[in-house]
N, C-alpha and C positions, 0 to 999 in steps of 0.2 A: 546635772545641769539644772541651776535654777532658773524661778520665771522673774527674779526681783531685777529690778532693774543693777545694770553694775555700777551705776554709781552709789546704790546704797550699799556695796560691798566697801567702799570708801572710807566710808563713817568711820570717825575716828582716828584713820590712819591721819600722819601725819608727812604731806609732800615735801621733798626738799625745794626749797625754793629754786635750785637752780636748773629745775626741771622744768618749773612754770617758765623762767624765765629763756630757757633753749629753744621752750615750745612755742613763746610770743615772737623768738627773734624770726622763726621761719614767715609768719604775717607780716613783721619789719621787713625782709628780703623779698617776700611776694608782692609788697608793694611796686616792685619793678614793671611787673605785668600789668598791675591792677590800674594804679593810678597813671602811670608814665606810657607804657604799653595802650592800653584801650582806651583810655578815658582822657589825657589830656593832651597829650603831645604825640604820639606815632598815628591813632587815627584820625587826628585831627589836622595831621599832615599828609594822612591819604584823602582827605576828601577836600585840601585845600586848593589851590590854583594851578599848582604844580602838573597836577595830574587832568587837567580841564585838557581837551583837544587844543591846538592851537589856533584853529579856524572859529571856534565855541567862543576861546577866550577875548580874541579881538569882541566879538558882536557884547559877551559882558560888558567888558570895556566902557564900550558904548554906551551901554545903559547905564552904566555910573556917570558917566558923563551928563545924560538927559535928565538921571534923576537927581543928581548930587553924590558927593559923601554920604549923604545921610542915608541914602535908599539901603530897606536892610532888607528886605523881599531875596530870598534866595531866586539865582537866576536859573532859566532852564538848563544854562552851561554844566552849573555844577549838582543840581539835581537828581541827577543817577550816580555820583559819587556815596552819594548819603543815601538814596536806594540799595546801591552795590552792598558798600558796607553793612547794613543793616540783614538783609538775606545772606550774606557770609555767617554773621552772626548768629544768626538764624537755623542753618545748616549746621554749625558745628553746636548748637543745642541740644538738637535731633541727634546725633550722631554722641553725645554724654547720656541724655535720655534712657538710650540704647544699651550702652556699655556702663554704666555706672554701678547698677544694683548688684550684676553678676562678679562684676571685680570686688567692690566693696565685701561679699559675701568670702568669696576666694581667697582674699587676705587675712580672710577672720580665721577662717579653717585650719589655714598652713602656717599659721604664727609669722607672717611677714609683711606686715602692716609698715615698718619700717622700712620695708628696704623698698616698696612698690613705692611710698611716698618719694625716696631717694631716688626712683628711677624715672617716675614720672616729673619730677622739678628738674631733675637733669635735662629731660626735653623738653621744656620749656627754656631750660638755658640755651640751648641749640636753636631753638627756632627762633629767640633773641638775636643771636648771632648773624643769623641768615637774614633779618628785616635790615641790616648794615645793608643787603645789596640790592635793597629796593630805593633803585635811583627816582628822581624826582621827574617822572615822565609818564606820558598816559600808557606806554607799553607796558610800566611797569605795575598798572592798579591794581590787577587780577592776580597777580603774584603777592602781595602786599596783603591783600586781602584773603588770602588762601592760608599765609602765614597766622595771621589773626584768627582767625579760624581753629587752624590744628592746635596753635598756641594754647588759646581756651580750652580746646578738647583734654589736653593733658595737662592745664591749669586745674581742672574742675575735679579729674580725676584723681589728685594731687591731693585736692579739698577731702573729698571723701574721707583719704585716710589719714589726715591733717584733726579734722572734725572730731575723727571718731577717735583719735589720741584726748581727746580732753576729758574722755573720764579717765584715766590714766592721769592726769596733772590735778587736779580736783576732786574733792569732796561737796557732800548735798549742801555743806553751809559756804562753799568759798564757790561755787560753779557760773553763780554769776559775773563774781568780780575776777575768775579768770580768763573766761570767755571775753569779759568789756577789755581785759589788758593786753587778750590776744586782737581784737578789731582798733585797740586802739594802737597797739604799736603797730599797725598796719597804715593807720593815720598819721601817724608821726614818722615812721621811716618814709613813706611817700612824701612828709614836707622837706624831709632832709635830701632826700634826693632829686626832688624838682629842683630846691635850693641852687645845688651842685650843679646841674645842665642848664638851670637861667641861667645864672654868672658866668658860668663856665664857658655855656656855648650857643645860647640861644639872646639875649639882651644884643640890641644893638651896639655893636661898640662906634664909638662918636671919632676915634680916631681911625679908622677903617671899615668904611662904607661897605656893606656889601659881604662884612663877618660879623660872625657871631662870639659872645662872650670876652672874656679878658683870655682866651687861648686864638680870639680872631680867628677862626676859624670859618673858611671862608660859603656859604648857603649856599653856595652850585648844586643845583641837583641833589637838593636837599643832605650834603653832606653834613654838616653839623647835627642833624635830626637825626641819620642814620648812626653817625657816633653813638648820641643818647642810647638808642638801642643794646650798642656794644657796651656800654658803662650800665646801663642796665641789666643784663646776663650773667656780669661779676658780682653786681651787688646780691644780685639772687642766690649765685652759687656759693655766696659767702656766708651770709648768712642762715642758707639752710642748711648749713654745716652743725649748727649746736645743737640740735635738737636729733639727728642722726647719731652723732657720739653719746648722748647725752642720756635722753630718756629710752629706756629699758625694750625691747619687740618685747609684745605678748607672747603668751605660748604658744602652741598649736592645741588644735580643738581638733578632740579624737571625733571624728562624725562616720566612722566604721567605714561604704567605700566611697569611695571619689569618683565624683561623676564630672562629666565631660563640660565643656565650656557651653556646647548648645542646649543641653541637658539643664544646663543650671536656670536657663529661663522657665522649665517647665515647674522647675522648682520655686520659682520666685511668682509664678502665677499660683502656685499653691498659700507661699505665704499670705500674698495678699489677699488672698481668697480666705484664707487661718484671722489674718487682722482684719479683715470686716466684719466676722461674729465673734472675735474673743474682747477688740479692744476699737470698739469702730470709732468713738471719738479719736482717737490713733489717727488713725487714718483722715477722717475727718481735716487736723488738723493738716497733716500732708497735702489734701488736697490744697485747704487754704493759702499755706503759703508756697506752694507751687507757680501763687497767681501775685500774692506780694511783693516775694523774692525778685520774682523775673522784672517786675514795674519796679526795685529796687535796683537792681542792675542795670535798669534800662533809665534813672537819672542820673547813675554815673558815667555808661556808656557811649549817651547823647549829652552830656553836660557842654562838653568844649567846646564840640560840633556845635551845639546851639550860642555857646558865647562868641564862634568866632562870625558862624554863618547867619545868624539872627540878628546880634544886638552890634558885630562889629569891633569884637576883640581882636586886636594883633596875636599872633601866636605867644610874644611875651605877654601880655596881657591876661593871655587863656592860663598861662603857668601861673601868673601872682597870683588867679584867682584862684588857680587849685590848692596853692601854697595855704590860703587864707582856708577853704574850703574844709583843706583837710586837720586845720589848726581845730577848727571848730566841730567837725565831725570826731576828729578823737578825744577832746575833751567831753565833749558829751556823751560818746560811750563809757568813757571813765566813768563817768556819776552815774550815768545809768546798770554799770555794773551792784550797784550797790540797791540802789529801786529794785533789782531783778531781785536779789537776795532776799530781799524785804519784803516786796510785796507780790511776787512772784513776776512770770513772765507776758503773762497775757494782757497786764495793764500796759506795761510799758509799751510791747506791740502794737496795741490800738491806739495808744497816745501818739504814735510818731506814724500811725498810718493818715490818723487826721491831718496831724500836722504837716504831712506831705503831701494828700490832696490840696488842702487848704491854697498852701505855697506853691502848689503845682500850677493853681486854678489862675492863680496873682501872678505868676508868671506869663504866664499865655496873656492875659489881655492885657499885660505890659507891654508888651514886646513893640510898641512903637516909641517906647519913651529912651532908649538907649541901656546904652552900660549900666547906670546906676539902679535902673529896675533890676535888670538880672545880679547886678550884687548883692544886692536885700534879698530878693525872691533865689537865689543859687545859694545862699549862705544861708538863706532859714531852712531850706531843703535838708541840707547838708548835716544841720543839726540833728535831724530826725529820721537820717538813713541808719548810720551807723547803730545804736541805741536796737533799732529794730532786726538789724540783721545779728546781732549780737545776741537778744533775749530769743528770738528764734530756733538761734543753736541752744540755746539753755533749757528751752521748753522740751527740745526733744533729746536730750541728755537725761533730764532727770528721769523720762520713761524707756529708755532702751536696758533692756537685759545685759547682763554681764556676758562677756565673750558674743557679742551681736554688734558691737559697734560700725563697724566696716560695713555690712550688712544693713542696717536702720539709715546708716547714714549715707549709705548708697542709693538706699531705696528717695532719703529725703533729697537727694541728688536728682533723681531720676523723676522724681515726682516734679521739681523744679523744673529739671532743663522738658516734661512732657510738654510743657506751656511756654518752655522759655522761648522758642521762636513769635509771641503775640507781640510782646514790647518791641522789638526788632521790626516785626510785620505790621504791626498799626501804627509803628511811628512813619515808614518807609510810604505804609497806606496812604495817611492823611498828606504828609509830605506830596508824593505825586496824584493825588487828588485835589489838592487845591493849590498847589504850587509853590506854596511857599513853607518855607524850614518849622516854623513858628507851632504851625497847627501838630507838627508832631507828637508837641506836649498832652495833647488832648488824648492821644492815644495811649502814652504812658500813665497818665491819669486815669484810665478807664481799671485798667490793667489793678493799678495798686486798688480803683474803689471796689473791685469782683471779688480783690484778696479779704478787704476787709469784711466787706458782708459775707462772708463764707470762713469767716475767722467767729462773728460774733456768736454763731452754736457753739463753736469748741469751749469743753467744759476743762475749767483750769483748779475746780476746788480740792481733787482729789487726784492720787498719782495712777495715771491708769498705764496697765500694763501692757508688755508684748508678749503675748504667748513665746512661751515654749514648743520647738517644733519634736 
């Protein structure tokens, strides 16, 4: 076993394209989760009105009445909706945090990097299925929320051995532009499939009040919403069909004997105890984006939530803008595959961590001027998530050892979801501290500016390594 990283085992080989391209279709199919799932349409249909008390909702009411349309102050009604969700999210963090390193590690060992990815997107298809029967009522928030939860937990897990396939599809000279075509086709199937549930099932149809899309289908109890979900499970399970036929399981790694699952954390305190004095910039860099990552998750996460509950987006409205949202986020991962190749990964990172404080900052003290702020300030965001969460994965590709993949990328998992309850917890924070949706931003903000100053040590001149254990 060497200590070189495995993607310079690469070099030179030559990947069949239809390897890259099986391996991008699983981020086209994950989009189900990502964008539809968490970010625009299922949680922004748990913390919409639906699920408000009925006694809560009349006194809203109310105050829409005293204040206008215009009042965008989230009300005390729906305020522990966007609490609830956020420590769900929260929780199922903690709980990847936990389980990420040691699976990651476990798949590297027994050559079955593939099949765990197949096993854990399969459950995700299933808990897809199951948000179909979170009816549109406050009995059903907690259920709704618990789904979102586990969902993530074996979305994440998912990731790890998704990740840690890309040196496998890539070489040191193409590892950026295949990592930018796997976030962008993540960006482009999320447009293609909000597409399909606007028209389909969510647009007001003018010929029948009271449904959704050109299938009319009628919003009782959030029926139409819960569809989305079931049309979402398929698209998932179809698409991460290519890349399970497709590209090659590694081997298995002879590591002499096999130790037990609780065992493996004593092992994994040893690594990281190995990467503080063989490769501490490593780590270093781990810590940093632990704290970007999560403030990166956490403007997709809270994106819709704030379009619908801040500025007064219709739930159609939340979709067209994620359609635009994600037009422009995968375009600009596109080009930014190519910056990463070039100039490495560390600029681009910090270019798109400015550019989303910056935009984060313009959004916050917009938030009395309507929709049209949050289109500018949501779509300059938008530009500079993707690009970063992209070069990110590339930074820590180019240093992980051959047959360590699972393992590194478990570890950058875990080092993520350590922190990932803060964006969750300072948005939920400021929210029920000062009452209104808005301020949340300030805590997402805080979050990406911690990543960045704790990114600018990391030394990006030279490739450093991960010990061999």
């Amino acid at each position: 076993m060497t200590d070189v990283a495995g993607l310079e085992l690469q070099e030179g080989k030559k990947i069949p394209r239809g390897w890259v391209v099986a391996w991008a279709a699983w981020d086209w199919g994950g989009a189900a989760f990502n964008a539809v799932i968490t970010t625009f349409v299922f949680t922004v249909y748990l913390t919409g009105s639906l699920f408000v008390d009925p006694s809560l909702r009349l006194a809203r009411d109310a105050e829409a009445d005293v204040h206008g349309p215009a009042h965008q102050a989230l009300t005390a009604a729906e305020a522990p909706l966007s609490s609830g969700l956020g420590l769900g999210i929260a929780i199922a963090g903690i709980v990847v945090a936990v389980l990420a390193p040691v699976l990651g590690r476990r798949t590297d060992g027994s050559g079955r990097r593939k099949l765990w990815l197949g096993i854990n997107t399969a459950a995700v298809v299933v808990v897809m299925v199951l948000m179909f029967f979170v009816q549109g009522e406050p009995s059903y928030f907690l259920f709704g929320v618990i789904l979102v939860g586990v969902g993530t937990v074996f979305y994440e897990i998912a990731t790890v051995n998704y990740n840690a396939m890309l040196v496998q599809v890539s070489t040191p000279s193409t590892v950026g532009r295949v990592s930018g075509l796997g976030w962008g086709a993540g960006y482009l199937g999320g447009i293609v499939l909000l597409l399909v549930v606007y028209f389909g099932l969510v647009v007001e149809s003018a010929s029948a009040p009271g449904t959704g899309g050109f299938l009319h289908m009628t919003e009782a109890g959030g029926l139409n919403i819960r569809l989305i979900a079931l049309i979402s499970s398929v698209w998932t399970l179809v698409f991460s069909i290519p890349v399970l036929l497709t590209v090659p399981e590694i081997p298995a790694l002879d590591r002499g004997e096999r130790i037990g699952f609780f065992q493996s954390y004593a092992v994994l305190a040893r690594d990281i105890a190995r990467l503080w004095r063989e490769s501490r910039n490593t780590l270093q860099f781990l810590v940093a984006s632990a704290f970007f990552r999560d403030g990166l998750v956490g403007v997709f996460t809270f994106g819709g939530i704030l379009a619908q509950g801040t500025f007064g987006f219709s739930s159609g409205q939340v979709i067209i803008f994620a359609i635009a949202a994600n037009v422009v986020a995968g375009i600009s991962t596109f080009i930014s595959g190519r910056f990463d190749d070039r100039f490495g990964a560390k600029p681009v990172i910090v270019t798109s961590l400015v550019g989303l404080i910056v935009a984060g900052m313009a959004v916050f003290f917009a938030h009395d001027l309507g929709a049209g702020a949050f289109w500018v300030g949501g779509l300059v965001l938008c530009l500079f998530v993707g690009p970063a969460q992209s070069a990110s994965r590339t930074f820590l590709a180019r240093i992980t050892p051959a047959g360590r993949e699972g393992e590194v990328f478990g570890l950058y998992a875990t080092t993520g979801r350590a922190v990932s309850f803060l964006a969750p917890l300072l948005f939920s924070l400021f929210v029920a501290v000062f009452g209104a949706q808005y301020w949340g931003i300030l805590g997402i903000v805080i979050v990406l500016l911690v990543g960045l100053l704790l990114l600018i040590p990391v030394t990006s001149t030279h490739r450093q390594k991960y010990a061999e254990r």
